[in-house]
Each structure stands twice: as structure tokens, then as C-alpha cells.
N, C-alpha and C positions, 0 to 999 in steps of 0.2 A: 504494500500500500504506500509505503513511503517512495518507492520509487516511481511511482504514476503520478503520485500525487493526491490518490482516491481516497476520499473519507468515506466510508461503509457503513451504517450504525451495527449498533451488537446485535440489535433484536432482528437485524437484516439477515447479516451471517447468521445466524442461528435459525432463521427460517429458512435458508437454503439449505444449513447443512440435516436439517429435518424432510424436507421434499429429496435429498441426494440420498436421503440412508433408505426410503424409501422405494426407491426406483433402483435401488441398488440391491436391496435386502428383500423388500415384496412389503406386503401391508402387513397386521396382524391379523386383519381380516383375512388375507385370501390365503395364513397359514393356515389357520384355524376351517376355511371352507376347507380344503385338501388332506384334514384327518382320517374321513371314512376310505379316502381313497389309499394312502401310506398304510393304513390298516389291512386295508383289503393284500394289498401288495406284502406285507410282513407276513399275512397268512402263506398266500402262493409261494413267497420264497424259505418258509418255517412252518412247515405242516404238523410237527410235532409239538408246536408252541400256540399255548390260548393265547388268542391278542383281543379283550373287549375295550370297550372305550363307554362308560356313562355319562348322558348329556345330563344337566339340571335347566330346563329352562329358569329363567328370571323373569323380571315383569317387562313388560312390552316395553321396546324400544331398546334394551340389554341386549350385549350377548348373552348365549347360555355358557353355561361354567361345565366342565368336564373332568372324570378324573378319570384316570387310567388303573385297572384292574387287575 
């Protein structure tokens, strides 16, 4: 920055580096949609291993909370 000469604010960088970890890493949403499916797949690839997964819904507009079994 010193060398352009660009003043940035903080809450600036920090919202980029929110939207880069993002695009980078995925949402927690779209981890969380792709559990039934990593599950299905641990089955095919460990036939001898239970894999359950229990949803808890919560109240509308929540995610639901899960715990692994």
C-alpha cells in the first residue's frame, strides 16, 4: 500500500478477505448440503463401516444441527 500510495480501510480488506476465503474454500452452506452425499460415498468405499448422520431441524429460517453416529 505504501508503495501505490493506496489507503484501503480495514473493514474493506477484511470484507475481501471474507468473499476470497469463500470462493476459495466453498460456503458452509454448500459443505453442509454435500453431507448425504460424502456419506453415501464412505458407505461404497467402507462396506464394513456404519456411516449414519442425524439431522435436528431448528426453527425456521436455521440451519438444522447434525451429529455424526
Amino acid at each position: 500500500m505504501t508503495k501505490y500510495g493506496v489507503k484501503v480501510p480495514k473493514h474493506t480488506l477484511w470484507r475481501a478477505r471474507k468473499l476470497m476465503k469463500i470462493q476459495v474454500k466453498g460456503s458452509q452452506d454448500e459443505g453442509y448440503m454435500k453431507l448425504p452425499q460424502y456419506m453415501e460415498e464412505f458407505k461404497v468405499r467402507n462396506p464394513e463401516s456404519l456411516c449414519l448422520i442425524q439431522w435436528t431441524d431448528q426453527a425456521p429460517g436455521r440451519n438444522p444441527t447434525f451429529k455424526r453416529c
